[in-house]
C-alpha positions in Angstrom: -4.6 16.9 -2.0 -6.4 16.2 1.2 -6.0 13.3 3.1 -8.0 10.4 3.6 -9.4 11.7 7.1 -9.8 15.3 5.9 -11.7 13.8 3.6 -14.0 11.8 6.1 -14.4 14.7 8.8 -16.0 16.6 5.5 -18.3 13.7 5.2 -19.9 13.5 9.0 -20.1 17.3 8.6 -22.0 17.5 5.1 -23.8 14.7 6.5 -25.1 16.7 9.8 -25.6 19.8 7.4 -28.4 21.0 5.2 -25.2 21.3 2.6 -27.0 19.2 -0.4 -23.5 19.4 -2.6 -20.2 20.4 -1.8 -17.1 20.6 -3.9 -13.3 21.2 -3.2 -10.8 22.4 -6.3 -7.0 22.2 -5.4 -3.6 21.3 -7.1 -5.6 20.4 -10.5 -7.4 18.0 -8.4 -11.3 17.9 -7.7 -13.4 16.6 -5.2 -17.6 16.2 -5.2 -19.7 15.3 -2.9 -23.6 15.3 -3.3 -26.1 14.5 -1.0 -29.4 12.4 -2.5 -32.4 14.0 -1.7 -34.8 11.3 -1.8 -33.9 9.3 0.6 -35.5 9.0 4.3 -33.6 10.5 7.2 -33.6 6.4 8.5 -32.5 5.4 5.8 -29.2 7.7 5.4 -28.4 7.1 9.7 -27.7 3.7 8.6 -25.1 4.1 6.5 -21.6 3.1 7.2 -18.9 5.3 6.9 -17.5 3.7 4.1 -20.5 3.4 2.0 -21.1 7.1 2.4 -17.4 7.4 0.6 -18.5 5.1 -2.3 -21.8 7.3 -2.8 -20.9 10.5 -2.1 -17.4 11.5 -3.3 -16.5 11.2 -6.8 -13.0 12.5 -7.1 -11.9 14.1 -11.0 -8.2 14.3 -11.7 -7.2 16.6 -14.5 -5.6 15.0 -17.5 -2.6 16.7 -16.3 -1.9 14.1 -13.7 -0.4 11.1 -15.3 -0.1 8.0 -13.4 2.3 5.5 -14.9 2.6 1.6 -14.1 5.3 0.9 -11.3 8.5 -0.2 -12.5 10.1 -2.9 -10.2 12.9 -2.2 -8.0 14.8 -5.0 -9.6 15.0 -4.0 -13.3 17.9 -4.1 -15.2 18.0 -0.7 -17.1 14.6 -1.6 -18.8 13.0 1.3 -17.1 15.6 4.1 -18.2 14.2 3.0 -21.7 10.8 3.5 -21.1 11.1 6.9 -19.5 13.8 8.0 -21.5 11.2 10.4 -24.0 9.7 11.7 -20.8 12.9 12.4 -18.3 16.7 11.8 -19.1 17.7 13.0 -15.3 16.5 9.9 -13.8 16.7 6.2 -14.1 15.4 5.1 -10.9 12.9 4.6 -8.7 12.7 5.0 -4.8 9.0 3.2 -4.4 7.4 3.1 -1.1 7.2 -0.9 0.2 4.4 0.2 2.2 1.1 2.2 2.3 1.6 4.7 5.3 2.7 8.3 5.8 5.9 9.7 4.3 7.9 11.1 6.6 11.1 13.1 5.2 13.0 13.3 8.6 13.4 11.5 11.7 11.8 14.3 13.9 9.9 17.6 12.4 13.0 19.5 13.8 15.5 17.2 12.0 16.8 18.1 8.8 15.7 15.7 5.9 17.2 12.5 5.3 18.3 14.0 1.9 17.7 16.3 -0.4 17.6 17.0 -4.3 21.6 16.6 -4.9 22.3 14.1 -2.2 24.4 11.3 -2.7 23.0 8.0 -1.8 24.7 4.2 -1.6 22.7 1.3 -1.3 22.1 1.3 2.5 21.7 5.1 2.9 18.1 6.2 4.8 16.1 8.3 2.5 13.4 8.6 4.3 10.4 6.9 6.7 7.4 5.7 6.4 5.1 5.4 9.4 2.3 2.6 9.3 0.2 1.5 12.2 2.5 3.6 14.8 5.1 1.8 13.1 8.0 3.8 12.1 10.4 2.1 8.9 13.3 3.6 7.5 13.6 3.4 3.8 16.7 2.9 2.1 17.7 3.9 -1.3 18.9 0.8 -2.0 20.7 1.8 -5.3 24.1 4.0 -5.3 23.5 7.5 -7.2 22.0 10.9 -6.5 18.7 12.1 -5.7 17.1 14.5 -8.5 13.9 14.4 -7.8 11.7 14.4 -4.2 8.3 13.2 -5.1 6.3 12.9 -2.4 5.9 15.3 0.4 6.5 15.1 4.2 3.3 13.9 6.0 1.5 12.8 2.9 -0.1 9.4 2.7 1.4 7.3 0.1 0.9 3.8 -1.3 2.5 0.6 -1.8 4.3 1.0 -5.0 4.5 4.9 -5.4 7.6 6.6 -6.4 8.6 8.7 -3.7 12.6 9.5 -5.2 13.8 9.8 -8.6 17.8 9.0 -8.8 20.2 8.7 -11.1 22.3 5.6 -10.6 26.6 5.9 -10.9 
């Protein structure tokens, strides 16, 4: 998936091009962008950056990707219900408290914080996540083993997206 300033830097370029449409396939994922070619050459210098993201990119997910409502952190086994038709290996989430870049080491020389197998406790650091030049370690917070790494290093992720799947002890 590209990243929210990939994204832009394709913008300014289609923008300063005589590219009328332009589209990018990866990882099931989609993204469009079309120039309108009625409009003056003032008219389009005076749009803002963001406003050239709300009228030129239309991004299509295929149905394979499923997004599913955050469970909170603080849930009492309700969740293992819920996802127990879809996958038995996990019953919790780790969810990023932040939107910011997912970092799965301290350094890029540094061996991850953990990995699919690990054991974790409570105060174990899983991972960071780097916001405004800020970088905060993110504990598991639950005692259990990792099965599942969702997100990948360097990614931008949200507030609220699962970035671990563990199974509590």
């Amino acid at each position: 998936m590209l990243k929210v300033q990939e994204i832009r830097e394709i913008i300014k370029l289609i923008d300063q091009s005589s590219i009328t449409e332009f589209t990018y396939e990866t990882n099931g994922t989609s993204v469009t962008m079309k120039k309108s070619g009625n409009e003056s050459a003032k008219a389009s210098a005076s749009i803002t950056a963001e406003e050239m993201n709300q009228q030129f990119i239309s991004i299509d997910e295929s149905p394979q990707v499923q997004e599913s409502p955050v469970q909170p952190q603080a849930s009492t086994g309700s969740a293992v219900d819920d996802k127990a038709d879809n996958n038995p290996d996990y019953d919790y989430e780790i969810v990023s408290p932040m939107v910011g870049t997912f970092y799965a080491s301290s350094t890029p020389e540094s061996e991850p914080y953990v990995s699919k197998g690990s054991s974790v406790a409570p105060n174990t650091v899983v991972c960071i996540v780097e916001a405004m030049k800020l970088f905060n370690e993110i504990e598991a917070e639950v005692s259990g083993e990792i099965v599942e790494i969702i997100a990948e290093n360097g990614e931008l992720v949200e507030y609220g997206q699962p970035l671990f799947r563990v199974k509590k002890k």
